[in-house]
KEVEX-898524 format. One line per 8 residues: number of its first residue (from 1); their letters; for each residue x, y, z of N, C-alpha, C. Coordinates in Angstrom, 1 decimal, m for minus. Example, Ala and Ser with C-alpha at 12.3 -4.5 7.8 and 13.67 -1.06 7.14 Angstrom:
2
1> as> 13.2/m5.7/7.8/12.3/m4.5/7.8/13.2/m3.3/7.8 ~ 12.8/m2.2/7.1/13.7/m1.1/7.1/12.9/0.0/7.9
END
This chain:
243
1> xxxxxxxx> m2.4/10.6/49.7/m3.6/11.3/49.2/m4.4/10.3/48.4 ~ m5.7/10.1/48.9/m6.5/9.1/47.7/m7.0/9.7/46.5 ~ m6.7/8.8/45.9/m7.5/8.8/44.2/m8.7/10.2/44.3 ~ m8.5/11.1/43.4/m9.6/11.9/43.0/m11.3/11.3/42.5 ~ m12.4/11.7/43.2/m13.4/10.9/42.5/m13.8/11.7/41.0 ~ m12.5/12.3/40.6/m13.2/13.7/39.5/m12.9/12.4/38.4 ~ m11.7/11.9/38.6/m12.0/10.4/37.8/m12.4/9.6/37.7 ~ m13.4/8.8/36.9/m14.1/7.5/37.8/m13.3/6.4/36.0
9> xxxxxxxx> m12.7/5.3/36.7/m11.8/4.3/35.5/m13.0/3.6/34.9 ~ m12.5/3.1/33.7/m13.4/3.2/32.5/m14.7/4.1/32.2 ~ m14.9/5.2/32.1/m15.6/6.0/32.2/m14.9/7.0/31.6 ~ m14.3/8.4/32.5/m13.2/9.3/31.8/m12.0/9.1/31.5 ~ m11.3/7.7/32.1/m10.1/7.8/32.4/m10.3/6.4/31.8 ~ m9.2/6.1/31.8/m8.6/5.1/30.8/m7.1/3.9/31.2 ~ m7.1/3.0/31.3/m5.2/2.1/31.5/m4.9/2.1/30.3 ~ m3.7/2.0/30.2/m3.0/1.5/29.1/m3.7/m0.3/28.1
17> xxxxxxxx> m4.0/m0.5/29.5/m4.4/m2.4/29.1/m5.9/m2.0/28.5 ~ m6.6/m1.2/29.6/m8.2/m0.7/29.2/m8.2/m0.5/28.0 ~ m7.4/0.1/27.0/m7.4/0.7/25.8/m6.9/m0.2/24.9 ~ m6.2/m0.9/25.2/m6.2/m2.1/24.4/m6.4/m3.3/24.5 ~ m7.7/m3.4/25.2/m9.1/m4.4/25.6/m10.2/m3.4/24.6 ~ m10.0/m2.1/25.0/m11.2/m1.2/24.0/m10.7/m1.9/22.3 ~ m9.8/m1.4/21.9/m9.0/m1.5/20.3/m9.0/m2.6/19.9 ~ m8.9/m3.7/20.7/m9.0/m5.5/20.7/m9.9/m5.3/20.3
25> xxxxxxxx> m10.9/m5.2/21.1/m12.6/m5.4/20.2/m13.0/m4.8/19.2 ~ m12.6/m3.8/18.8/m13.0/m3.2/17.8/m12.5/m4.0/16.5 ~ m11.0/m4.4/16.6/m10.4/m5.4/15.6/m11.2/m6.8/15.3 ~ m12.1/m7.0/17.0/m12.5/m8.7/16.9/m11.6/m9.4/17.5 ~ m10.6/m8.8/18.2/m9.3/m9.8/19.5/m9.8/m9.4/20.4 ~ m9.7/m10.3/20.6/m9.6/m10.9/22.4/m7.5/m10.4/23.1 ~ m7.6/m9.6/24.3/m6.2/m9.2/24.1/m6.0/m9.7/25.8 ~ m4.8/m10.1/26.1/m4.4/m10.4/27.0/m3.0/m9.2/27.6
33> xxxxxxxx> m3.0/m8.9/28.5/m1.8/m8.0/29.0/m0.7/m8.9/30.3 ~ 0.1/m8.6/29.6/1.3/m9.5/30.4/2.5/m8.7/30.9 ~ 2.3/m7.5/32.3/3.3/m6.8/32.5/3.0/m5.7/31.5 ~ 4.8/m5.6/31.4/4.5/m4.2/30.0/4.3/m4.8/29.1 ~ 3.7/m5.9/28.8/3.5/m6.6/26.8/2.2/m7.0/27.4 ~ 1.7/m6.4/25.5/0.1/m6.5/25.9/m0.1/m7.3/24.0 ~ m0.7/m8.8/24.1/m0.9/m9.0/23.3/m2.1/m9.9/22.7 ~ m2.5/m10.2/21.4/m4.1/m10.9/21.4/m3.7/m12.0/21.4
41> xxxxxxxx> m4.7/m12.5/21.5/m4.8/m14.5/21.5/m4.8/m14.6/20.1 ~ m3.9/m15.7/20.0/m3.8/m16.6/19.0/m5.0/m16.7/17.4 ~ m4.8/m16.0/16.5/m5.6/m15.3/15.6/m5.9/m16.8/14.7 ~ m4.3/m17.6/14.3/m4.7/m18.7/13.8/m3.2/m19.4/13.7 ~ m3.6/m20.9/14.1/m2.1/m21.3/13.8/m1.9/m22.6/12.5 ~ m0.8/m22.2/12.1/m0.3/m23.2/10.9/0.7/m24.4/11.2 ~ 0.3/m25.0/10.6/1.8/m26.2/10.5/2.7/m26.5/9.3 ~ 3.8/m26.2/9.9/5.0/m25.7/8.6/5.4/m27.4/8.2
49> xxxxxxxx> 4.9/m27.6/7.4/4.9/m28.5/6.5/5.7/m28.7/5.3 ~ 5.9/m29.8/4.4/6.8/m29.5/3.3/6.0/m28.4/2.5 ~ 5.0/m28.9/2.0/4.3/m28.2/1.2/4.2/m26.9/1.0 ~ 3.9/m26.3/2.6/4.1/m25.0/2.8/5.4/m24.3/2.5 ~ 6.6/m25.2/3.3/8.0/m25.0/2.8/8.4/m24.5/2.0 ~ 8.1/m25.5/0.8/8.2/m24.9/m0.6/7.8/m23.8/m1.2 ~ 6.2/m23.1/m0.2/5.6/m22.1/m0.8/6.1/m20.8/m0.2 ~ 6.6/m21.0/1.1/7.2/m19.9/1.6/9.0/m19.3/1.0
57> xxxxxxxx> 9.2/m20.1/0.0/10.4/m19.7/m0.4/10.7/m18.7/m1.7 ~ 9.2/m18.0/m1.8/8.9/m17.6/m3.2/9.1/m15.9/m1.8 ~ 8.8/m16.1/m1.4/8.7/m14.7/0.3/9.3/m14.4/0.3 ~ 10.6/m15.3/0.3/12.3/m14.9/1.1/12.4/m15.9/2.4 ~ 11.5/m16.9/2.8/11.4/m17.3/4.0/11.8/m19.3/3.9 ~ 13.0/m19.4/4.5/13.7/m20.5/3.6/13.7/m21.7/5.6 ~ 13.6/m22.8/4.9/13.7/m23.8/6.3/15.2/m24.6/5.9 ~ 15.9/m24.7/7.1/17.1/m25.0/7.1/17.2/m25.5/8.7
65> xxxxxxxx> 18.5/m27.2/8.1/18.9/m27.8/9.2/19.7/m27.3/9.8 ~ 19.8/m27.1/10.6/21.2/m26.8/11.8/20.9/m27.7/13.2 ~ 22.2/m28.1/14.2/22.4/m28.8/14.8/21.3/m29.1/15.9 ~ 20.4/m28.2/16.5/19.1/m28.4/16.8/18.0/m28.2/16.4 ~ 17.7/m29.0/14.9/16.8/m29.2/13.8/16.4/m28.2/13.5 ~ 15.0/m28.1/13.1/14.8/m27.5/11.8/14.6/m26.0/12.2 ~ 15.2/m24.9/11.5/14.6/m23.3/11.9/14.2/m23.2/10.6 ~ 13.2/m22.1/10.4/12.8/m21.0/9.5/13.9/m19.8/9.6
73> xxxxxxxx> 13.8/m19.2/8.5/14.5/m18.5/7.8/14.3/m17.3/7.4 ~ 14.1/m16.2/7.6/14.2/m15.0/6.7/15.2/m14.4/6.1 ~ 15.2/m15.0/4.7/16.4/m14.6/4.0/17.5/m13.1/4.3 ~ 16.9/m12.1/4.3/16.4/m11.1/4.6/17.5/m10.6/5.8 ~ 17.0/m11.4/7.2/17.8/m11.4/8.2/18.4/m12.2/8.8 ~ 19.6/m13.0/8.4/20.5/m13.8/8.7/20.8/m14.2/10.2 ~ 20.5/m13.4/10.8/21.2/m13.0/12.0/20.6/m14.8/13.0 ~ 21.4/m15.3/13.6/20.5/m16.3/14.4/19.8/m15.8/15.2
81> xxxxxxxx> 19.5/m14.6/16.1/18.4/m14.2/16.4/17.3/m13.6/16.4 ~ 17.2/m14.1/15.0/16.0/m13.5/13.6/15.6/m14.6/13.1 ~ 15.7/m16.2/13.6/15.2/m17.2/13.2/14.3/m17.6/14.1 ~ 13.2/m18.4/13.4/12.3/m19.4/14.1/12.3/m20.8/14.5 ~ 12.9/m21.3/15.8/13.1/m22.3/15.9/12.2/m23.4/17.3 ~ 11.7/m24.6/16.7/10.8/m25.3/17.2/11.2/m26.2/18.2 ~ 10.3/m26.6/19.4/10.2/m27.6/20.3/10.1/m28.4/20.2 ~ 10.0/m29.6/20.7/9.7/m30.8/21.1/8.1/m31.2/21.7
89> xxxxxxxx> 7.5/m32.0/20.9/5.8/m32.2/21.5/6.7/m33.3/22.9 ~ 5.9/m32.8/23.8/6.1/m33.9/25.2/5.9/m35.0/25.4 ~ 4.6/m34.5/24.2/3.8/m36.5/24.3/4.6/m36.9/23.3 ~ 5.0/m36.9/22.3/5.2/m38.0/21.1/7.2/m37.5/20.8 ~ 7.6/m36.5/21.3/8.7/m36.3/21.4/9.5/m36.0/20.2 ~ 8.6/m35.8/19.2/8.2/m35.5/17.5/8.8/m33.4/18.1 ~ 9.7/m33.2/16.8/9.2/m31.3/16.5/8.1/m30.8/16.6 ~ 7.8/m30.0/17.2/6.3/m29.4/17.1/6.1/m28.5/16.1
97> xxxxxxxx> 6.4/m28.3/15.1/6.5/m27.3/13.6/5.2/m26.7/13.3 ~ 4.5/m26.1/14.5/3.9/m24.7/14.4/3.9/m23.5/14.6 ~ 3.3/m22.6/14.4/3.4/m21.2/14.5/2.5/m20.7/14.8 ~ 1.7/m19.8/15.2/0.8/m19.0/15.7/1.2/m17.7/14.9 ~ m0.2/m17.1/14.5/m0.6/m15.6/14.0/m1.1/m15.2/15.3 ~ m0.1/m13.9/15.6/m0.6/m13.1/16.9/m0.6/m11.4/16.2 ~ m0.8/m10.4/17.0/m0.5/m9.4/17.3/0.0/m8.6/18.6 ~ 0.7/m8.1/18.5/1.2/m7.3/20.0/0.8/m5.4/19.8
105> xxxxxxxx> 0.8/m5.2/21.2/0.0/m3.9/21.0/1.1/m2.8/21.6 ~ 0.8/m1.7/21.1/1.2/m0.7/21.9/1.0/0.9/21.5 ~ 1.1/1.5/22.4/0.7/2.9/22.5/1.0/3.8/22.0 ~ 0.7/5.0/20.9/1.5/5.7/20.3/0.6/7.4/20.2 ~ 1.0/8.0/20.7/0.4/9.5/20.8/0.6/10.4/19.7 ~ 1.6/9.8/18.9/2.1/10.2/17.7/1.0/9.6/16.6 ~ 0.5/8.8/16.8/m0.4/8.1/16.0/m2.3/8.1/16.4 ~ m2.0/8.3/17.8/m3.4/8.6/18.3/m4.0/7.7/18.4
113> xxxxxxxx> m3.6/6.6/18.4/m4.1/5.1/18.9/m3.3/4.1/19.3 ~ m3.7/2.8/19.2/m3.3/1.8/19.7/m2.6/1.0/18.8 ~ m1.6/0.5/18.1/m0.6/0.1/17.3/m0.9/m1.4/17.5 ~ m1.0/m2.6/16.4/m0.9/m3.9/16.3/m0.1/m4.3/15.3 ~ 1.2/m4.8/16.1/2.3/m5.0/15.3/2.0/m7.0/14.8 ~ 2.1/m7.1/13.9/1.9/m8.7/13.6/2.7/m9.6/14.0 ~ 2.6/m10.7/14.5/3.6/m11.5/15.2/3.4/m12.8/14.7 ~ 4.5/m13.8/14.7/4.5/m15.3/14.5/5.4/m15.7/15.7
121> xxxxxxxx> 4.8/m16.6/16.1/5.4/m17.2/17.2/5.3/m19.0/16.9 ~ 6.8/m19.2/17.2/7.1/m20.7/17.0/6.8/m21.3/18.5 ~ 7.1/m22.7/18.4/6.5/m23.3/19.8/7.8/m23.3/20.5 ~ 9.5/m22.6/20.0/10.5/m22.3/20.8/10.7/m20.8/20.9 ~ 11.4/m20.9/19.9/11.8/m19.2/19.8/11.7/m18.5/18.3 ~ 11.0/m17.5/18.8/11.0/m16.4/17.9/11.8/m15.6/17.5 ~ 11.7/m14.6/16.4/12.9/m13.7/16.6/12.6/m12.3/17.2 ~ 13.4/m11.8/17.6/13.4/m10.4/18.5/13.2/m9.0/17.4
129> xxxxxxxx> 13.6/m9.3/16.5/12.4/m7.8/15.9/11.6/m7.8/15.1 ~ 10.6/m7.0/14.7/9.5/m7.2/14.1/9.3/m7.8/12.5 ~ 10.3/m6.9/12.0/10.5/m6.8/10.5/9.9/m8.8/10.0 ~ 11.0/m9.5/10.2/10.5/m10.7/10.2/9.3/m11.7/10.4 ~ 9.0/m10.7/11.3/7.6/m11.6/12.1/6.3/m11.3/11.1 ~ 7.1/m10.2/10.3/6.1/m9.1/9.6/6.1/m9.9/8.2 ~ 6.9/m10.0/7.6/7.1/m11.4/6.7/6.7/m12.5/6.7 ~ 6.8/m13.2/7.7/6.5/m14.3/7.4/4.9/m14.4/7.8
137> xxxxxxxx> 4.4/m13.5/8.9/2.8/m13.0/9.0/2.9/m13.0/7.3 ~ 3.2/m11.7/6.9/2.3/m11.9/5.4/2.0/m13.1/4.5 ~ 3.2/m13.6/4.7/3.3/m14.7/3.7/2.5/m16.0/3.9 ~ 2.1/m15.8/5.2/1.2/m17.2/5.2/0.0/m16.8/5.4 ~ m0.5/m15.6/5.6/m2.1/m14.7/5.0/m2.0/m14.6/3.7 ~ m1.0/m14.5/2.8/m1.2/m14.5/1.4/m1.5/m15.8/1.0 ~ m1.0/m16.7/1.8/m1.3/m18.1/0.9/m2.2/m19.2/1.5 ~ m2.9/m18.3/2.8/m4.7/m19.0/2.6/m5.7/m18.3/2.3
145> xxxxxxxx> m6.2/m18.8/1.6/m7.1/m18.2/1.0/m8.9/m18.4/2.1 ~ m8.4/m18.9/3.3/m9.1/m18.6/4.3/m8.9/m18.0/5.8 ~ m7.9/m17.2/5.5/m7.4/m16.7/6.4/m8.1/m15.3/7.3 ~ m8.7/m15.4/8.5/m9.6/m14.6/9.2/m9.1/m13.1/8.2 ~ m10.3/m12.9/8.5/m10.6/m11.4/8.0/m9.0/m10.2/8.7 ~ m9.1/m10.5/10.3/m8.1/m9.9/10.9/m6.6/m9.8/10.6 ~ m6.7/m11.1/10.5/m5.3/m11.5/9.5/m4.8/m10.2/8.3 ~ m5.6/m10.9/7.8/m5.8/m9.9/6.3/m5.3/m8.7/6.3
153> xxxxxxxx> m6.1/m8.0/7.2/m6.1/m6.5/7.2/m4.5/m6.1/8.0 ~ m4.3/m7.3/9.1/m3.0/m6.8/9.8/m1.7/m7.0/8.8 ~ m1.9/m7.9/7.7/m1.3/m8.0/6.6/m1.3/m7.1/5.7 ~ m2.0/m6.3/5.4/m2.3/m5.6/4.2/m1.6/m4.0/4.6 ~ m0.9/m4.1/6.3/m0.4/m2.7/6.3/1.1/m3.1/6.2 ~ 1.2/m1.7/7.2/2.9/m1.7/6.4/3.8/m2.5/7.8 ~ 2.9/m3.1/8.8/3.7/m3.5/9.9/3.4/m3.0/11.1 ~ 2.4/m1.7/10.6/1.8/m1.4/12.0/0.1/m1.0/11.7
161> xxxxxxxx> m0.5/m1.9/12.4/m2.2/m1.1/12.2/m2.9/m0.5/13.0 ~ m3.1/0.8/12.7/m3.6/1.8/14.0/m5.2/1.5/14.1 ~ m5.5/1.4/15.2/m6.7/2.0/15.8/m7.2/3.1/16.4 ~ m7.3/4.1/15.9/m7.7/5.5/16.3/m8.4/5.7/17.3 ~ m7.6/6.6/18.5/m8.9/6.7/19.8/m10.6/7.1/19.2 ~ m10.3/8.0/18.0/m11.6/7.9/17.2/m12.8/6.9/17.3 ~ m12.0/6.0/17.0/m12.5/5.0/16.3/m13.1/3.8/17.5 ~ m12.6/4.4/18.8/m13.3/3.8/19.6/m13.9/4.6/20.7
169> xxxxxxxx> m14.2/6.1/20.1/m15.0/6.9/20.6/m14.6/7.5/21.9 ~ m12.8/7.4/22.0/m11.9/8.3/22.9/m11.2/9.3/22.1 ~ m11.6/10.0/20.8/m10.9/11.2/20.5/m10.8/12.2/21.6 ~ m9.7/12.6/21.3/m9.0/13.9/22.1/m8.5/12.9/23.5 ~ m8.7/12.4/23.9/m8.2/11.4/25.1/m6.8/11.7/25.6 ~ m6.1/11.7/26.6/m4.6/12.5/26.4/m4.1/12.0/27.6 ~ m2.6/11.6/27.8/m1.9/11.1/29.4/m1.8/12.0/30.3 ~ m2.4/11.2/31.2/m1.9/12.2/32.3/m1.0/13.0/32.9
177> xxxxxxxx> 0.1/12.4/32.7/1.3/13.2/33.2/1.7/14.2/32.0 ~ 1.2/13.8/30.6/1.2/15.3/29.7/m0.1/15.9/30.0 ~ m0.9/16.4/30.2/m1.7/16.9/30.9/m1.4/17.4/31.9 ~ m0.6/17.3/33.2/0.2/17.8/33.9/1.0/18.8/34.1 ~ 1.8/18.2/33.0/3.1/19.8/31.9/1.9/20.6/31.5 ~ 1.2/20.3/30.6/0.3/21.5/29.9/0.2/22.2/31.6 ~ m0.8/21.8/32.5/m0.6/22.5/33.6/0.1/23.3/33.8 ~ 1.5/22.4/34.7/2.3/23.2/35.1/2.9/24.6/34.4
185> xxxxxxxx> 3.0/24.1/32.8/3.1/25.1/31.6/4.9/26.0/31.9 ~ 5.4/24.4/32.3/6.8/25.0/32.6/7.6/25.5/33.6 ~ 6.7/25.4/35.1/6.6/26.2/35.6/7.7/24.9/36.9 ~ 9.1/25.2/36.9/9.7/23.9/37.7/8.9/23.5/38.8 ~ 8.6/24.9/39.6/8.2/24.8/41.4/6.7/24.1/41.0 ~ 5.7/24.0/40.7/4.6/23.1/40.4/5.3/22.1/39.9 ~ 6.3/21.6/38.9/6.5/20.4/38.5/7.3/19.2/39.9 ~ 7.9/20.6/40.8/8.6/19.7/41.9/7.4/19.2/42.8
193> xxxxxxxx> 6.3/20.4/42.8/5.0/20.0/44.0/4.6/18.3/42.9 ~ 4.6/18.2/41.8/4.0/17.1/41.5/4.5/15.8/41.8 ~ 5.8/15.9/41.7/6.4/14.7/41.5/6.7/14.4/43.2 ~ 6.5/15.2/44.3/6.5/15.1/45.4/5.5/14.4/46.1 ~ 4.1/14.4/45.5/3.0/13.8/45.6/2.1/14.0/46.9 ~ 2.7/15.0/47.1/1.6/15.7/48.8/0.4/17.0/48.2 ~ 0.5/17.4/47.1/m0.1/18.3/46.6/m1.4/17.9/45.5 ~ m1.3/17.3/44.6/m2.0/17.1/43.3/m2.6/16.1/43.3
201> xxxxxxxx> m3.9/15.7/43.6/m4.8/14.2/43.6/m5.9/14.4/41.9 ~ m5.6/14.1/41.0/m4.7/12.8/40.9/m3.6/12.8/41.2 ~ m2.7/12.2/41.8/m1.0/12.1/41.5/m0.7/12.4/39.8 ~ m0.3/13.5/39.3/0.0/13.1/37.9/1.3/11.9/37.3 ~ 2.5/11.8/38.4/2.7/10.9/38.2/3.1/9.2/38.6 ~ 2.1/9.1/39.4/1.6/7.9/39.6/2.3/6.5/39.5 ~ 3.6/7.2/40.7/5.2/6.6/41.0/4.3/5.2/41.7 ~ 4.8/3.6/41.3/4.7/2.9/42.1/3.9/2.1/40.7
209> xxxxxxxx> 3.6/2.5/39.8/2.9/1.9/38.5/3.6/1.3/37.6 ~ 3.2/1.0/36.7/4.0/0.0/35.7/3.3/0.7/35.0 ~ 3.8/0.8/33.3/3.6/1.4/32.4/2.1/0.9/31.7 ~ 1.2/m0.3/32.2/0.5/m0.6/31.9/m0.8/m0.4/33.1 ~ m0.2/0.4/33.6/m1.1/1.3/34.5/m1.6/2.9/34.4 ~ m1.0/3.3/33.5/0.0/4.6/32.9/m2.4/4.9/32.6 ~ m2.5/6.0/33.2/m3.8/6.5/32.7/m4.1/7.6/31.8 ~ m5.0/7.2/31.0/m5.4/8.5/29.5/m6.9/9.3/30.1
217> xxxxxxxx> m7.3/10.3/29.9/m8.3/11.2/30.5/m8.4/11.5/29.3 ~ m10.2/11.3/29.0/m11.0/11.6/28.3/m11.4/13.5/28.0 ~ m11.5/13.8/26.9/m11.5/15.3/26.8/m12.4/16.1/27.2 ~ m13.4/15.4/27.8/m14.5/16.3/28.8/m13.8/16.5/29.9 ~ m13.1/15.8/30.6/m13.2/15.8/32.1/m12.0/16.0/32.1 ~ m11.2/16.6/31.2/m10.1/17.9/30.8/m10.1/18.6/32.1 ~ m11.1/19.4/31.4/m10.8/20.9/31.8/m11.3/20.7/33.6 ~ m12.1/20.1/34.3/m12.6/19.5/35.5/m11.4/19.4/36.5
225> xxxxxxxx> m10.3/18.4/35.5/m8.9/18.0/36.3/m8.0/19.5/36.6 ~ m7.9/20.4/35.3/m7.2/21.2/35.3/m7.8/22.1/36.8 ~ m9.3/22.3/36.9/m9.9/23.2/37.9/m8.9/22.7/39.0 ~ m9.1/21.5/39.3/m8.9/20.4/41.0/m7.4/20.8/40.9 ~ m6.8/20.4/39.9/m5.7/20.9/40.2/m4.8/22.3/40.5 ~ m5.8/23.4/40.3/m5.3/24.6/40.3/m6.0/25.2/41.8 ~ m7.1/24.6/42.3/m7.5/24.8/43.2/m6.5/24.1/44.2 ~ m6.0/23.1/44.0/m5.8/22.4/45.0/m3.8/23.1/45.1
233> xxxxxxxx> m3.8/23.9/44.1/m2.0/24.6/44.6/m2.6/25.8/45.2 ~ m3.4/26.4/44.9/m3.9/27.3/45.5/m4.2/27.4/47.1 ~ m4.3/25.9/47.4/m5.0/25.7/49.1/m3.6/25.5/49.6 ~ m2.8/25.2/48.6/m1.3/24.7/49.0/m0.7/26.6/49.3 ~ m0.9/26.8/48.2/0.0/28.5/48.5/m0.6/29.0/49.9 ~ m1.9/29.0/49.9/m2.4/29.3/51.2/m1.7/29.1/52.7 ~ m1.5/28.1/52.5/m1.3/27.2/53.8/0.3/27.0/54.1 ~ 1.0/28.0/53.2/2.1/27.9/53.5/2.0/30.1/54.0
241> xxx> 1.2/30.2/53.7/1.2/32.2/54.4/1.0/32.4/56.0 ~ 1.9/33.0/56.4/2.4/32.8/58.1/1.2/34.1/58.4 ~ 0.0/34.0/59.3/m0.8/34.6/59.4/m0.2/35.6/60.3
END
């Protein structure tokens, strides 16, 4: 069955990635999507220096030797896969002892927007949960005193900063496959016609996608979908009545 023209993309309907291309800009990022990880470009990067060293230890965030040189530290989380540890530059064969200020994005219906979790990324490896990344982000937005405006603000929360569909002029905006349920309204035999995908254009659920294809419908063009789709089980009930 092809795509419904009752949706036209960017317009009523919405990607996962669209929306946080929309909430990027609104922050002033530029956002790249990678699969299911969607994150901004490089906000600002630092070089972990002695100087700095010293000033990040007032944080909790401590630099220590181990057998393939130097990692960063969050006191905090011990764990070796909660450390930051550096590369090798190619040309000069020197540690490359920088970091990048990022953000990573994601989707939250509980929150009604688009979530920018703060990130530091070393030129090897990072650590795998946030908490840390969230630390040491703050701690080196606290201690320039020229640190982009973006910075700042993604610092100044508690680890997550929403962008409100509000706020980028998709209030009420809602997924499609919840939008679906509301339909179906519980109803199993429409929920089996959907996921069967011979009946309901749009497909509500839109088997063959990746989660960054996953589409949001704008609250005008609501009630529009709801018609097409109730019409279109209705041609279905029809057409199964033995004349």
């Amino acid at each position: 069955m092809e795509n419904s023209d009752i949706l036209i993309p960017g317009q009523n309907c919405f990607t996962r990635d669209q929306l946080y291309v929309l909430a990027g800009n609104r922050m002033g990022l530029e956002v790249r999507a990678e699969g299911c990880r969607a994150l901004s470009f490089p906000i600002k990067t630092y070089e972990i220096d002695l100087d700095l060293i010293e000033k990040l230890k007032s944080f909790g965030i401590e630099a220590r030797a181990e057998e393939d040189g130097l990692v960063l530290v969050d006191t905090l989380h011990l764990h070796p896969r909660k450390h930051w540890r550096f590369a090798k530059d190619f040309r000069s064969n020197e540690p490359d002892f920088r970091v990048k200020l990022l953000a990573e994005l994601g989707f939250s219906m509980q929150h009604r927007g688009v979530i920018f979790r703060p990130q530091v990324f070393s030129t090897k490896i990072s650590p795998s949960n946030y908490e840390p990344h969230f630390r040491l982000f703050r701690a080196l937005t606290e201690l320039d005193q020229k640190a982009p405006r973006v910075a700042r603000e993604l610092a100044a929360s508690d680890g997550k900063y929403v962008v409100l569909l509000t706020e980028i002029h998709l209030g009420g905006t809602r997924n499609l496959r919840a939008l679906f349920d509301e339909f179906a309204d519980g109803n199993e035999a429409i929920m089996n016609l959907g996921r069967e995908k011979q009946v309901f254009d749009p497909d509500p659920y839109r088997r063959g996608m990746d989660i960054s294809s996953e589409l949001f419908v704008t609250e005008p063009a609501q009630p529009k979908l709801f018609t097409a789709w109730q019409e279109q089980l209705e041609n279905y009930r029809a057409s199964l009545k033995v004349e």
